[in-house]
N, C-alpha and C positions, 0 to 999 in steps of 0.2 A: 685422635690416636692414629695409628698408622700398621703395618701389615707389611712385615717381610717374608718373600721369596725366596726359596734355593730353587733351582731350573739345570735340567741338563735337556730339556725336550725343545725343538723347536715352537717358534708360536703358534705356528696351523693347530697343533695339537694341545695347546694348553693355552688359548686364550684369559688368561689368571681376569684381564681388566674389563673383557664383559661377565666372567662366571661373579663376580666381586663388585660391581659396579652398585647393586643397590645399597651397599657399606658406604659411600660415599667419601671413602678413608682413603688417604694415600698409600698407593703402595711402592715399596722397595723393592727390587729384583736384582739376587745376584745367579750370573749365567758362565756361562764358556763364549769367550769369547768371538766364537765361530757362529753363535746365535746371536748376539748382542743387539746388532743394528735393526730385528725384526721387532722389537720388544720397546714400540715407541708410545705408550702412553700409561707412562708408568712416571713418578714422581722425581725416580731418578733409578738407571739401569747401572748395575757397575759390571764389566768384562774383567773377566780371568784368563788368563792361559793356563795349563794344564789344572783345570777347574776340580779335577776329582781328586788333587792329592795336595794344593796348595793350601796352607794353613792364614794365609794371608787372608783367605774368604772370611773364617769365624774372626778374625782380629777386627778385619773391615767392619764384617757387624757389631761387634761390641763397640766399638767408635760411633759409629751408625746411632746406636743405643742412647749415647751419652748427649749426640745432640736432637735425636729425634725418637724418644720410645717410642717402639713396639707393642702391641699387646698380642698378636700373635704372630707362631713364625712354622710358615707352610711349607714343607718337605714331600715330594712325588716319587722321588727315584731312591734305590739302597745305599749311594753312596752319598747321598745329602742326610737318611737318616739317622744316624748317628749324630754328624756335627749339627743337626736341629736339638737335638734332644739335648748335649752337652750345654748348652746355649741355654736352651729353656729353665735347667736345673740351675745355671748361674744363675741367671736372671730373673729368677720366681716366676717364672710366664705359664699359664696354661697350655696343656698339651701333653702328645706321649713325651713319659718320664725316659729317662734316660736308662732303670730297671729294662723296662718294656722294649726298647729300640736296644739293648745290648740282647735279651734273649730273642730276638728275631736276626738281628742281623751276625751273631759268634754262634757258629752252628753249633760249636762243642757244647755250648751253653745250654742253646734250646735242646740238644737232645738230652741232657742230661736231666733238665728239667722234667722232660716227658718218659724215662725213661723209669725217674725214680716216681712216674706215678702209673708206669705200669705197660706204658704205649710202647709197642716192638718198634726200637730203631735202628739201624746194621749200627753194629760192632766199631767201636773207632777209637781212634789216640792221638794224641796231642803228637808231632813230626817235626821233633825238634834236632836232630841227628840220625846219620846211616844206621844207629842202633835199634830207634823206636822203629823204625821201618824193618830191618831185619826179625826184629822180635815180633812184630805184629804178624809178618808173612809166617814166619814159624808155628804162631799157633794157632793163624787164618786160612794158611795157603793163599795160592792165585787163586782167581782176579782179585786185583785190590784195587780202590779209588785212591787218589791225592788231589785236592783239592784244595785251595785259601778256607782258613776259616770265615771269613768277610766277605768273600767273594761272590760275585754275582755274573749272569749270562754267561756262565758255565766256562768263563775265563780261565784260564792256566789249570783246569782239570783233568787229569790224566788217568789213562786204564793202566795198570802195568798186571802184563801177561802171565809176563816170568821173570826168571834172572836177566835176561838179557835187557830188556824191558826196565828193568829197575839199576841195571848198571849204566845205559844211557842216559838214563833219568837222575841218577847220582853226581852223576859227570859234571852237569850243566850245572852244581850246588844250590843248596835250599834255601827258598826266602823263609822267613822270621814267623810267616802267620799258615804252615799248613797243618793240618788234618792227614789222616789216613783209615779208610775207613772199609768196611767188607763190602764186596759188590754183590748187588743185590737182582737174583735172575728174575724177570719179568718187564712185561708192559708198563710204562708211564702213563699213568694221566695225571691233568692239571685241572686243578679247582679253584676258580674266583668267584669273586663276591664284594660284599658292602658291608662294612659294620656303623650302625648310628646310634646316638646315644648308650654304647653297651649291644645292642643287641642285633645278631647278623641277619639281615632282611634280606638278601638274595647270595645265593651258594647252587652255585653249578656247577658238572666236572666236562671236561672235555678226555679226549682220548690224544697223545699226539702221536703224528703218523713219523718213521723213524725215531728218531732219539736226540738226547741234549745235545749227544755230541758228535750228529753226524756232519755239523759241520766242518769237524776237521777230516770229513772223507769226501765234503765236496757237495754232498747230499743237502736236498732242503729241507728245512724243517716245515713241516703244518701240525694244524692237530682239526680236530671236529667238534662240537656238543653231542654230549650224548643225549639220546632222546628220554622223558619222562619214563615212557615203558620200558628203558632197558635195567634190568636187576641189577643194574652195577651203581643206578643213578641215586637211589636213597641212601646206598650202603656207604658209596663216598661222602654223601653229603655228613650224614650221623656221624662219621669217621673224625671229616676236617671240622665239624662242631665241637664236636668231645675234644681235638686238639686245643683247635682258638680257647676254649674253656678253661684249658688249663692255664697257658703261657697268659704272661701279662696284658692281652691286649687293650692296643688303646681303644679309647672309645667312638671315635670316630677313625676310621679307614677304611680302605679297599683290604683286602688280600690276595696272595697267590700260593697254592700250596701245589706239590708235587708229590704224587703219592704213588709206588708201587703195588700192580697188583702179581703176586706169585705164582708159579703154575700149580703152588697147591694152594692156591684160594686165600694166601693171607694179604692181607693190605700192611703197608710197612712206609712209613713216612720218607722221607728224601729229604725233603725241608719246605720250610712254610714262610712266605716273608707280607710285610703289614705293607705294599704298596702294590699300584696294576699290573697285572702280568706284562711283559714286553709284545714286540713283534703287534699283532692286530688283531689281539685281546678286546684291544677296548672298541676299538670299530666295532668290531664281530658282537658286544653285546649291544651297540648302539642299536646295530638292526635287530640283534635278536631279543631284546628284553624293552628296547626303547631307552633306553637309560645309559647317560656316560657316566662311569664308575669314577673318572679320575676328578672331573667336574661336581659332582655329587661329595666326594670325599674331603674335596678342597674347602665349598662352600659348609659344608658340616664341620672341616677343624675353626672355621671363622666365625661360629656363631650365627652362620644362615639356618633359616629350619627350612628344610629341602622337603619337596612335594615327589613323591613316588609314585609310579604310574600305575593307574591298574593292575597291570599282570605285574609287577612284581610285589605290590601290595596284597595281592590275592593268592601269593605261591602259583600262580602258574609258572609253566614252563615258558620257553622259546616260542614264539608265532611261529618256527618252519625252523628246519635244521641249517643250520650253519657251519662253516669249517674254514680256515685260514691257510697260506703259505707261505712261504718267505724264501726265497731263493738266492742263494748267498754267488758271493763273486768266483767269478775264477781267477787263473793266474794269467793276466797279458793285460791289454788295453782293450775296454768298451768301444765298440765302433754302434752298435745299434739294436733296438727292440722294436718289437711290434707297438702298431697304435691302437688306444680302445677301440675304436672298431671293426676290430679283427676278432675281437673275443666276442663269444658266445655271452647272450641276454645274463644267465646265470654265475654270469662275475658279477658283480656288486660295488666291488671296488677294485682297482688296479692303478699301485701307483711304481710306476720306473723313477727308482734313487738314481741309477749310475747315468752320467753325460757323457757322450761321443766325447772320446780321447782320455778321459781317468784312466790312469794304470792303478790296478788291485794286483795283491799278493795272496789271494785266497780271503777266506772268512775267520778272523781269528776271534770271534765270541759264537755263541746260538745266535744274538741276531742282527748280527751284519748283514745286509741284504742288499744285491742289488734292484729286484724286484717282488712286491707283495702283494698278493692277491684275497678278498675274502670273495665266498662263493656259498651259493643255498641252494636248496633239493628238498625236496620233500621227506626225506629219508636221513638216519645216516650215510646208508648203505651208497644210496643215490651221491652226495656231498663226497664220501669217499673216494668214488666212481670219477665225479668232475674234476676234483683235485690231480689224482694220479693222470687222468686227462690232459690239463691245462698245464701240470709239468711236463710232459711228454712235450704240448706244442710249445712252452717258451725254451724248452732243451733244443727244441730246432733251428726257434726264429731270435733268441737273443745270436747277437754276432762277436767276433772278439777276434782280435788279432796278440 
């Protein structure tokens, strides 16, 4: 038998044909074709242009199908999970149902879900005309969120203030898939993890520094782990359990959930999705848990029985505090960045996206980046501290005309 791929990551970071290799199965990979040429030892790779909205991808596989079954078919990113899931239900295959990948990935759906079992989610409506918007502001007030119901890396999400705000916002006319929903005052944090056969075997929260959508101000995003001792850390965990518990989850994945905490102490969900968090999530547990989540997740939908390491078999925490950044583009042309080393012992990793001479127009998702940094301390507080540091000095030394 044989083993199809959907792929929107580079290979550095999803090596599919050695996590897969003791299967001895061939495998199939459909990618973008700006990845294509890295993804050489595979049975046969096929290239897409605009990979995240072409329907020609599932057609390919069902052909695929007819001269070469499948028995499974491995999905990483939000916008592959759906069109896996559709796939699967045709095709009687093993894997999340297609139930399960519509309530994680139609937000209206998962809250409604969670909503009629009890779980506070902000306020929201279906934004199908200037009406449901007008009527929504009428009996929410400002702020209000818009957002795709399907949408991911906090793409085409908007705050609208006031009037003013909402009649530029009207201007520009509405696509077909949004939401609108109450804004919700407080801190974010994010909680990933692993679920295996059914049951979630590591669940951690982070805090992140800024917000989803400071990069439409320019701002970088990061976040930290929180440490075991802090009382915020069981409370999120019990939180995104009781969630994953309710929603269909599949049996094998990662997660990433975002959860507000409010200034009066309640916790109120954002949304929860069944793949790795982006930006350098999964680095950041490499070092801190020893364990690739996206690797672990892959091998678990393929019938591997995956071996867990100590500390996350044993519910320990993190060997040392951790934290990430991601520092998005400006507007002009990259001329240059500093070389590792220039950075202090306590970067970990530092990898420069953007080449001498790309013109960027800004950062239009959470995580466009031109540079990403993970970093450790002994502390939060410490991790915090180096963070806000090491953006200080790549605010200096990145160059830009």
């Amino acid at each position: 038998m044989s083993i199809l791929i959907f792929n929107r990551l580079p290979d550095y970071d999803v090596p599919y044909d050695e996590w897969l290799k003791e299967l001895n199965e061939d495998l199939y990979l459909m990618t973008n074709i700006d990845y294509c040429k890295d993804f050489t030892n595979y049975r046969q790779t096929y290239c897409f242009e605009n990979y995240d909205h072409n329907h020609a991808v599932e057609f390919t596989a069902l052909k695929l199908y007819q001269k070469n079954p499948y028995r499974r078919i491995v999905a990483t990113a939000e916008r592959d999970i759906l069109r896996a899931a559709r796939l699967r239900e045709f095709l009687g295959l093993e894997g999340q149902s297609l139930d399960s990948a519509l309530a994680f990935r139609d937000k209206m759906k998962m809250k409604s879900i969670l909503k009629s079992a009890g779980i506070r989610v902000p306020a929201y409506a279906r934004l199908n005309s200037a009406i449901d918007l007008y009527r929504f502001v009428r009996s929410r007030g400002y702020p209000v969120v818009v957002k795709p119901i399907d949408g991911m890396g906090s793409r085409n999400t908007t705050v609208l203030e006031n009037d003013h705000d909402t009649l530029n916002f009207l201007a520009e006319g509405l696509d077909h898939n949004l939401e609108v929903e109450e804004f919700i005052e407080g801190e974010m944090y994010h909680i990933d993890g692993l679920i295996l056969d059914g049951q979630i075997v590591l669940c951690w929260p982070s805090k992140y520094l800024n917000h989803c959508l400071a990069f439409q101000e320019g701002k970088y995003l990061g976040s930290y782990l929180l440490s075991p001792q802090n009382p915020l850390t069981p409370r999120l965990q019990a939180y995104v359990r009781s969630i994953l518990g309710i929603l269909p989850s599949p049996l094998n994945t990662t997660f990433h959930a975002e959860v507000f905490h409010t200034p009066d102490n309640e916790l109120v969900l954002c949304e929860v999705a069944c793949r790795t968090g982006g930006s350098r999530i999964c680095e950041e547990y490499r070092q801190a848990f020893e364990i690739d989540l996206t690797k672990l997740s892959v091998q678990s939908q393929c019938g591997i029985t995956v071996r867990l390491p100590d500390r996350v078999r044993d519910g320990l925490g993190p060997k040392s505090q951790y934290g990430f950044i991601g520092i998005p583009p400006k507007f002009g042309t990259f001329v240059s960045g500093p070389a590792a080393e220039e950075l202090p012992h306590w970067v970990t990793e530092y990898r420069l996206l953007a080449k001498p001479g790309q013109v960027y127009d800004g950062a239009h998702t959470s995580v466009d980046y031109v540079v990403t940094l993970v970093v450790t301390g002994r502390s939060e507080q410490e991790v915090l501290d180096r963070i806000v540091e090491v953006a200080d000095f790549f605010d200096e030394r990145l160059e830009w005309n």
